[in-house]
N, C-alpha and C positions, 0 to 999 in steps of 0.2 A: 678650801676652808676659809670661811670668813677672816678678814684681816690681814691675811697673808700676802706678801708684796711677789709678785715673780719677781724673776730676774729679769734685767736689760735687755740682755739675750733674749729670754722667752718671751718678752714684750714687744721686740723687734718682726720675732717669727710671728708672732700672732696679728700681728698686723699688717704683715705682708701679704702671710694666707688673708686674712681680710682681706684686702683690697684687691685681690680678684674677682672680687663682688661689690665693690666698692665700699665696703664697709665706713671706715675711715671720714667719707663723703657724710653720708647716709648719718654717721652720728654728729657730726657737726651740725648739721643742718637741723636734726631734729633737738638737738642741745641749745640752737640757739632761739626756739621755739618754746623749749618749756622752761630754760635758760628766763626768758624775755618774761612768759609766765608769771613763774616765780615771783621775777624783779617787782615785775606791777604789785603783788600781793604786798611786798616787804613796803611799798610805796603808798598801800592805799592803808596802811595802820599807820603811818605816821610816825616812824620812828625817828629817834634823833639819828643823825645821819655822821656826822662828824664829831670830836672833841669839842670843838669851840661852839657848837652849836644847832650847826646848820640842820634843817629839814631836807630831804627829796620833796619837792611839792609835783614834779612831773618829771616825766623823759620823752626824749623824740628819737624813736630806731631808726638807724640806717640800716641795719643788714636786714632782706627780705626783700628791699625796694630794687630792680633791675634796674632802673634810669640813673638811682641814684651812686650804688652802685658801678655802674660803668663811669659814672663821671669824676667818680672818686679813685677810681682805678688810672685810668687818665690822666689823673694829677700828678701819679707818679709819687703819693705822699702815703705814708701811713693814716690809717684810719680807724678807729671804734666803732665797735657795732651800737652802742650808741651812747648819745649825751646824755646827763642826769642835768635838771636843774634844779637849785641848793636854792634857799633863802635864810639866810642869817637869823642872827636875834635883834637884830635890826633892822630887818626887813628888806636888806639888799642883796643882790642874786649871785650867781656865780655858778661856775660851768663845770661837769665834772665826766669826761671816757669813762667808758666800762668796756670791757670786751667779756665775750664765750668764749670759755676753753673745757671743751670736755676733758684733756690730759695738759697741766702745766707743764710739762716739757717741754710741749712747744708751744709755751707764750714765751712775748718779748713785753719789757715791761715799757722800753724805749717806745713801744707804740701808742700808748697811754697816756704817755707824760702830759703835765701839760701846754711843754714848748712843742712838741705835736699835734697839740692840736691847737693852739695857735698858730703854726705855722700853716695848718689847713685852712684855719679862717682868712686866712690872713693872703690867700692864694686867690679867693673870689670863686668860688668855686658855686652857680649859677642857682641849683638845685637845693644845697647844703644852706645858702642862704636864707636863699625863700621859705625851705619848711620852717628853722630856724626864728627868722624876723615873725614870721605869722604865727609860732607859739606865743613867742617873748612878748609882742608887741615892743619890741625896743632892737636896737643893731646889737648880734653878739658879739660883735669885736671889742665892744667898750665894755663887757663882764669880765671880771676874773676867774679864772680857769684855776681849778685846780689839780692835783697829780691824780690820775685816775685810779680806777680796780678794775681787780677779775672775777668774775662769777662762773663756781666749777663746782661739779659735782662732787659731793663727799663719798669722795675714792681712795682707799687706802693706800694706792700709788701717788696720789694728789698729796696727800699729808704727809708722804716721807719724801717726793722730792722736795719741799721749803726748808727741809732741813741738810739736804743731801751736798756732796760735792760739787756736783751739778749744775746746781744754784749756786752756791756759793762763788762757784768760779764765772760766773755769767758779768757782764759789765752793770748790769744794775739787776741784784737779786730779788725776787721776790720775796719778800718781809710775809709774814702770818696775818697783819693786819691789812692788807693789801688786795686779800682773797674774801670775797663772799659763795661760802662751804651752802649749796642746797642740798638738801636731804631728797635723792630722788625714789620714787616705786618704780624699781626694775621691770616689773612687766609693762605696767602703763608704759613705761620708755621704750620700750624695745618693740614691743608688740605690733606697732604699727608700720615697722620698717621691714622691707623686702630681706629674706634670709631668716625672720624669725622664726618662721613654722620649722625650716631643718633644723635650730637651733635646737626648740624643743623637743625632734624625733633625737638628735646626735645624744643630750642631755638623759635622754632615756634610755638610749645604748650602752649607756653609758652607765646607767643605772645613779646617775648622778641629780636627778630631775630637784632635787631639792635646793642645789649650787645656784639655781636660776630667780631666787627669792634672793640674794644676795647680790648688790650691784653689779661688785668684781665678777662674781660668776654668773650672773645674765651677759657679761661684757662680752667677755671669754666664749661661753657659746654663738652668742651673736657675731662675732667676730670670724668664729671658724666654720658656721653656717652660712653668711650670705659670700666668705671666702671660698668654700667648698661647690656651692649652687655656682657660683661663678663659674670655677673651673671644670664645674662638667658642663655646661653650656660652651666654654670654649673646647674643650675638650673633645667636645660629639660632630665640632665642625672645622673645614678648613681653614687654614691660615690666610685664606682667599678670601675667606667669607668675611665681612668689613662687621656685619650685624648679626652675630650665630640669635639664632632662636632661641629664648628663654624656656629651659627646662623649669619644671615644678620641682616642690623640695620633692617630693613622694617618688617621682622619676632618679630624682637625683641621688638618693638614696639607695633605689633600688640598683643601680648605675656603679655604685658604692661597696654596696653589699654583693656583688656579684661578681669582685675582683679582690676582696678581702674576705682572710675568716683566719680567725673570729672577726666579729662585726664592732669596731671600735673606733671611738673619734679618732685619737693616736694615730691608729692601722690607715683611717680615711685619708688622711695628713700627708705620712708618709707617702702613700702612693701617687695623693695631687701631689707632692713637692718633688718629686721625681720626672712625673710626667709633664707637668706644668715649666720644668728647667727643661726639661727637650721642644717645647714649646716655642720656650722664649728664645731659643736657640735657632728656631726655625724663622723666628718673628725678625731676628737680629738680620739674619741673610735675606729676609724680604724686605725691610727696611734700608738695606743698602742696594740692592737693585731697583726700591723705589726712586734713592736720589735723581732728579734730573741731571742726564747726562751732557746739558747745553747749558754753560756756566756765565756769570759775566765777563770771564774771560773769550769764549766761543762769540757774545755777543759783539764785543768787539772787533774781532778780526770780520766779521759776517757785514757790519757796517763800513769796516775800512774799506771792503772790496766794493762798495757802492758810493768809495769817496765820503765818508761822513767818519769823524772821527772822535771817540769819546775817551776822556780820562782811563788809565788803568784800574783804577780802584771805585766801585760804586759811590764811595763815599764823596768823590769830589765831582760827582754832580750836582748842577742844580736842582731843588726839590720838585720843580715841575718836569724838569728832565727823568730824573731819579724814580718817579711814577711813574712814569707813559714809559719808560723801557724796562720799569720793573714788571707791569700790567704784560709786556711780551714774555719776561724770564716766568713768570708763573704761570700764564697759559700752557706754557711749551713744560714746563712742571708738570699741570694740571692732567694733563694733555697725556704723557708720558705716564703716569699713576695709574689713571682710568686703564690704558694699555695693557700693561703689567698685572692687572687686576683682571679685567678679561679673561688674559691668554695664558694668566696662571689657574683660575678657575675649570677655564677652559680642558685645559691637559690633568687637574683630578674628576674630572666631569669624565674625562676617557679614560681612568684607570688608574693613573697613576699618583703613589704619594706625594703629601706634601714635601717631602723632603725631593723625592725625584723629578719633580717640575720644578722646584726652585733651581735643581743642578738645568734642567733644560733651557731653565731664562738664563740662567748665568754665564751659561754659553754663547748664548745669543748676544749678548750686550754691545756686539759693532753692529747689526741689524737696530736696534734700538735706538743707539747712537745717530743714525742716520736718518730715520725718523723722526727725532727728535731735531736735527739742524733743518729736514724738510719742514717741519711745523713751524720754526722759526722763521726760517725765508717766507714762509707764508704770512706770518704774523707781521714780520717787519714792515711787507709791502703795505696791510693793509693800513698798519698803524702810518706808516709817510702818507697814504693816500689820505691819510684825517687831516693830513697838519695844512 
């Protein structure tokens, strides 16, 4: 029903089912697209921008840019997707964050501020400059910054957390005035992201197909459709297989409906969250027989027997030490992974479950062990033979 807020609970589950399709991803990414959209439109009318005055006369996005991006990640700083620039009634400029947030729950307002993003400026950061200097024509170190916003969809869960305990109990709460509320068209937004088509088959099973003209309820199916396609593409393959093949919604459905009845989103739910928790079950014990079993503990004793002797703790290496023996721990990693992928593939390729081959590797793990210190002794020699 239009307006109605789920609970925490139901907003948790639904986005977990999501993100076995990556849901979660998928609307970010395209929030910060129509997010960005938007912004230009509210940019190119011209509205007054601030109390005191100020105009938006431009902005320069970061988020989209991979280089920039990476370089920003890098620094290790918090970041906005992107800067607004302001011009007074005086005609002098000044700098303003905005971030995308499809659900305010998890924005931080700490990332906005704007000793944040002076402290980004303020870091030399290569890429951020140069696009920056070549808008302005002037250094943005010497503009005043001001505290940023967020730009979020107007979603009934959006409007009740700024009021909520939630917020209120956050180190710096998001304020009403803080948020820029877009009015989105639920299909135009969804439409184009993987998991939509099952949304609308589930939505009809459901006899529901009208929920999907409503944000919250295009969300909702979109959420437990590309979460549902997910897990029956995991589902149809081994826990071996690194890349299952993408099923179609129509497959995925039928897939569906062929282990349920009556045929209902609910019913669908139900059964991936069952099977999907025996999954991750099996995912947890291949994930531990992935670790490499050659530690930098092993590495040590394997150099001491060749008279070369290194610190206990990776850390009190030097950093050019600390790469040329990490470069051997992840080979003999790497090395070990591939193995285990093989000869686990290998053994449901002859019959047996994922669950029964995983017991077969697990037995094995002093074969693998041994393996694993032969790779090293190999890697050692060749790495001494560089220096």
């Amino acid at each position: 029903m239009k307006g109605v807020v789920p609970s925490s609970r139901e907003l948790r589950r639904e986005r977990l089912i999501g993100n076995w399709g990556g849901a979660s991803e998928q609307i970010g990414r395209r929030w910060e697209t129509v997010g960005l959209e938007a912004l230009r439109s509210r940019l190119d009318g011209g509205a007054v921008w601030t109390e005191d005055g100020r105009r938006a006369e431009g902005l320069v996005a970061l988020s989209g840019d991979e280089s920039m991006q990476l370089a920003l990640s890098r620094s290790g700083l918090p970041s906005p997707d992107v800067i607004l620039i302001l011009r007074g009634r005086d005609g002098r400029r000044a700098l303003q964050p905005l971030d995308f947030k499809w659900n305010l729950e998890f924005a931080s307002y700490s990332q906005i501020r704007a000793s944040a993003l002076r402290a980004l400026l303020e870091k030399g950061i290569a890429p951020l400059e140069e696009i920056l200097s070549s808008y302005l024509g002037e250094e943005p170190a010497d503009l005043p910054i001001l505290d940023g916003l967020l730009s979020a969809p107007r979603l009934p869960v959006n409007q009740w957390f700024l009021t909520s305990e939630q917020n209120a109990r956050q180190e710096y709460p998001i304020e009403p005035h803080e948020v820029i509320f877009e009015d989105v068209d639920p299909v135009a937004f969804f439409s184009p992201l993987p998991g939509w088509e099952l949304a609308e088959m589930l939505a009809q099973t459901d006899r529901a197909a009208a929920r999907l003209h409503y944000l919250d309820g295009a969300e909702h199916y979109y959420r437990i459709g590309a979460g549902l396609q997910g897990a029956v593409t995991q589902l149809q393959s081994s826990v071996f297989v690194r890349r299952p093949p993408a099923v179609t919604a129509e497959s995925a459905l039928e897939w569906l409906r062929a282990r349920v009845r009556p045929a209902s989103s609910a019913g669908f739910i139900q059964l991936a969250e069952k099977l999907m928790t025996g999954r991750a079950q099996l995912q947890a014990r291949l994930r531990a027989i992935l670790r490499s079993p050659f530690r930098f503990s092993d590495l040590v004793e394997a150099l001491k027997a060749r008279n070369l002797h290194l610190p206990e703790k990776e850390e009190g290496l030097p950093p050019g030490e600390r790469e040329r023996w990490g470069d051997v721990l992840r080979g003999v990693a790497a090395e070990h992974k591939e193995l285990i992928y093989r000869t686990g593939l290998r053994l449901v390729q002859a019959g047996l479950s994922d669950a029964e081959a995983l017991s077969r590797l697990e037995s094995d793990t002093q074969r693998f062990a041994s393996l694993a210190r032969a790779n090293a002794e190999r890697l050692i020699t060749v790495t001494l033979q560089r220096s």
